[in-house]
C-alpha positions as CSV (number, residue, x, y, z in Angstrom):
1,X,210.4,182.1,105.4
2,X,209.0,185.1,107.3
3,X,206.1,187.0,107.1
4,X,207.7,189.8,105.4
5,X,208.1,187.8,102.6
6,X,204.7,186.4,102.8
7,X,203.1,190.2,103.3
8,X,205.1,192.5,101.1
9,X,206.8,194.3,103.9
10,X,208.1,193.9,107.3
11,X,205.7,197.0,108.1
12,X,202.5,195.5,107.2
13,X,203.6,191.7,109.0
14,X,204.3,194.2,112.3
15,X,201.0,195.9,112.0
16,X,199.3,192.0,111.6
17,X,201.0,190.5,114.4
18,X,199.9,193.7,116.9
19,X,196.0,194.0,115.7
20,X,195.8,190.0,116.1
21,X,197.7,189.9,119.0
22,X,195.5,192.5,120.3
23,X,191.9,191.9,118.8
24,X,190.0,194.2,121.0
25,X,192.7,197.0,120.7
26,X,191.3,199.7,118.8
27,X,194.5,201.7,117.1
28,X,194.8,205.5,116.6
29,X,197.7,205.4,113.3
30,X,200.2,207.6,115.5
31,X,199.5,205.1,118.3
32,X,200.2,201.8,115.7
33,X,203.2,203.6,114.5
34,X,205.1,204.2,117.4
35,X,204.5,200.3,118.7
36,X,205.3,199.3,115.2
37,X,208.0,201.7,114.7
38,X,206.8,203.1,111.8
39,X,206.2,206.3,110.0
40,X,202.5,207.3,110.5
41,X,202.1,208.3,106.5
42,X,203.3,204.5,106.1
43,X,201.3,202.7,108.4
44,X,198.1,204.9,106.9
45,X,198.8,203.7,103.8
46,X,199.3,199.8,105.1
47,X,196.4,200.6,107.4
48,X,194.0,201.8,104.3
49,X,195.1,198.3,102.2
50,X,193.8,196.2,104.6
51,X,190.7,197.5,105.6
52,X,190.1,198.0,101.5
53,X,190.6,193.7,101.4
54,X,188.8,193.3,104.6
55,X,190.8,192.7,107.0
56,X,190.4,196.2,109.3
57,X,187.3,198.3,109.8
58,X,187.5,201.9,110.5
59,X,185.2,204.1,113.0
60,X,185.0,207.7,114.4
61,X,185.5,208.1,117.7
62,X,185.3,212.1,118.9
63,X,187.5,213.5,116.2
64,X,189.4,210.8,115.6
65,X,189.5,207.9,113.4
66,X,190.3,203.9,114.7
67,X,190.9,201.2,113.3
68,X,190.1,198.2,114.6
69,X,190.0,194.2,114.1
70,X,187.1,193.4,111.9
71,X,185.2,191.3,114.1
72,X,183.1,187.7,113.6
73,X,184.7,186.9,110.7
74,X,185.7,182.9,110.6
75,X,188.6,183.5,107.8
76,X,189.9,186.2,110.1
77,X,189.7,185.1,113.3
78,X,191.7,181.5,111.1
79,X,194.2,184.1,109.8
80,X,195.2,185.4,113.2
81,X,196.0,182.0,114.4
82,X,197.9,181.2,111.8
83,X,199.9,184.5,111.8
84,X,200.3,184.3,115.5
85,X,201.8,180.6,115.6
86,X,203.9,181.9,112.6
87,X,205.6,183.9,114.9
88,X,205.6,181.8,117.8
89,X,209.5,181.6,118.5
90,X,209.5,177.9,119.5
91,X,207.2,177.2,116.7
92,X,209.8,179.1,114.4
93,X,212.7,177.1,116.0
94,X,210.8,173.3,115.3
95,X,210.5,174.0,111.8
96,X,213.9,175.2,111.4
97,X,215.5,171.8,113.4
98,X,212.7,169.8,111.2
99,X,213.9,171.7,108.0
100,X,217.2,171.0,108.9
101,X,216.9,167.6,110.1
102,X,217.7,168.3,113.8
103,X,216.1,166.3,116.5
104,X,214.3,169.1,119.2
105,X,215.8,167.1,122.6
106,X,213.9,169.8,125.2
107,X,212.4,173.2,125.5
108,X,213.1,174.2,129.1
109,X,211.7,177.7,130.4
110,X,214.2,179.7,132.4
111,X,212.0,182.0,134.2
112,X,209.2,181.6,136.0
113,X,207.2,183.8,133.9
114,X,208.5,182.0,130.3
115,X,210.0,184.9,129.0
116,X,213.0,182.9,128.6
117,X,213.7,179.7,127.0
118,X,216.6,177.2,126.0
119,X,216.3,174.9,123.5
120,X,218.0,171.6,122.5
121,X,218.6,170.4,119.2
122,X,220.5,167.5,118.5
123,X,222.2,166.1,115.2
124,X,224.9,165.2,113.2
125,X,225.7,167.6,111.0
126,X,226.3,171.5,112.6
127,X,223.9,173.8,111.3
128,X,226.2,176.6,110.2
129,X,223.4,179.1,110.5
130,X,221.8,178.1,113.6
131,X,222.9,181.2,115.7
132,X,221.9,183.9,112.9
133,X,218.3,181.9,112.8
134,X,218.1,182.2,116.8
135,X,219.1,186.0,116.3
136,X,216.5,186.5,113.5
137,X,214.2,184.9,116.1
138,X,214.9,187.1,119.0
139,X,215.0,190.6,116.8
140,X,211.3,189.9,116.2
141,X,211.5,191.1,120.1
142,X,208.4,188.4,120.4
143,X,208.2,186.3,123.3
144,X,210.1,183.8,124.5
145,X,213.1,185.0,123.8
146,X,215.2,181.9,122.9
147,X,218.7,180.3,124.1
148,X,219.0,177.1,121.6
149,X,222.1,175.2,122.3
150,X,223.4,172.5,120.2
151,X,224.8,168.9,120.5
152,X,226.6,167.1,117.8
153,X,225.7,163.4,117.8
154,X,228.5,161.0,115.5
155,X,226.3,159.5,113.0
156,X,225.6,155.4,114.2
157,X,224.8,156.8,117.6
């Protein structure tokens, strides 16, 4: 499932995952668009719903408008974990081996920084869409980006 589904549109689970990944970020829309890559007349309107259900607050600043986090609110600050572990790519890939009753052998960072990491599943029947998932994964341009490797193990073993 991803949060597109979840939110309505792939637009407004961007704009989610940047303000919670970026809580004390205040956003100008032109500057939220281009790190979204959306239309500015788009994200306004996404940007208007959710400070309407509480989600954003806006505020002057000069001549300009922000938005920004709404701040020391318990559901929130729940809902940005939750979005943000969503997205976690090897929190994606664990539910996909669990949904597909795959065995997670080892998650090995390739780089020092973590940027890059292979995976290890292990099972007994070949996930015939285990490559498009990991390439779903890694369009999300979220980090790590992930390597998953597969090993067939004969059932008995």
């Amino acid at each position: 499932m991803s949060l597109k589904k979840i939110f309505g549109s792939k637009l407004r689970a961007d704009i989610l995952l940047e303000v919670f990944s970026n809580p004390e970020q205040d956003y100008h829309v032109r500057k939220l668009a281009a790190i979204v890559n959306g239309h500015s007349t788009n994200v306004s309107r996404e940007l208007r719903m959710l400070e309407e259900i509480g989600i954003l607050v806006h505020r002057k600043v000069g001549r300009k408008v922000v938005v920004s986090l709404k701040k020391d609110d318990p559901s929130i600050e729940l809902f940005g974990k939750w979005i943000k572990e969503w997205k976690n790519p090897i929190s994606r890939i664990t539910r996909y081996a669990s949904k597909n009753n795959l065995s997670l052998r080892s998650v090995d960072r390739q780089d020092e920084k973590g940027d890059s990491v292979l995976v290890i599943l292990e099972g007994s029947d070949t996930p015939s869409d285990l490559e498009d998932y990991v390439d779903m994964i890694n369009s999300d341009k979220q980090k790590p980006f992930l390597k998953a490797l597969y090993v067939w193990v004969p059932l008995g073993n």
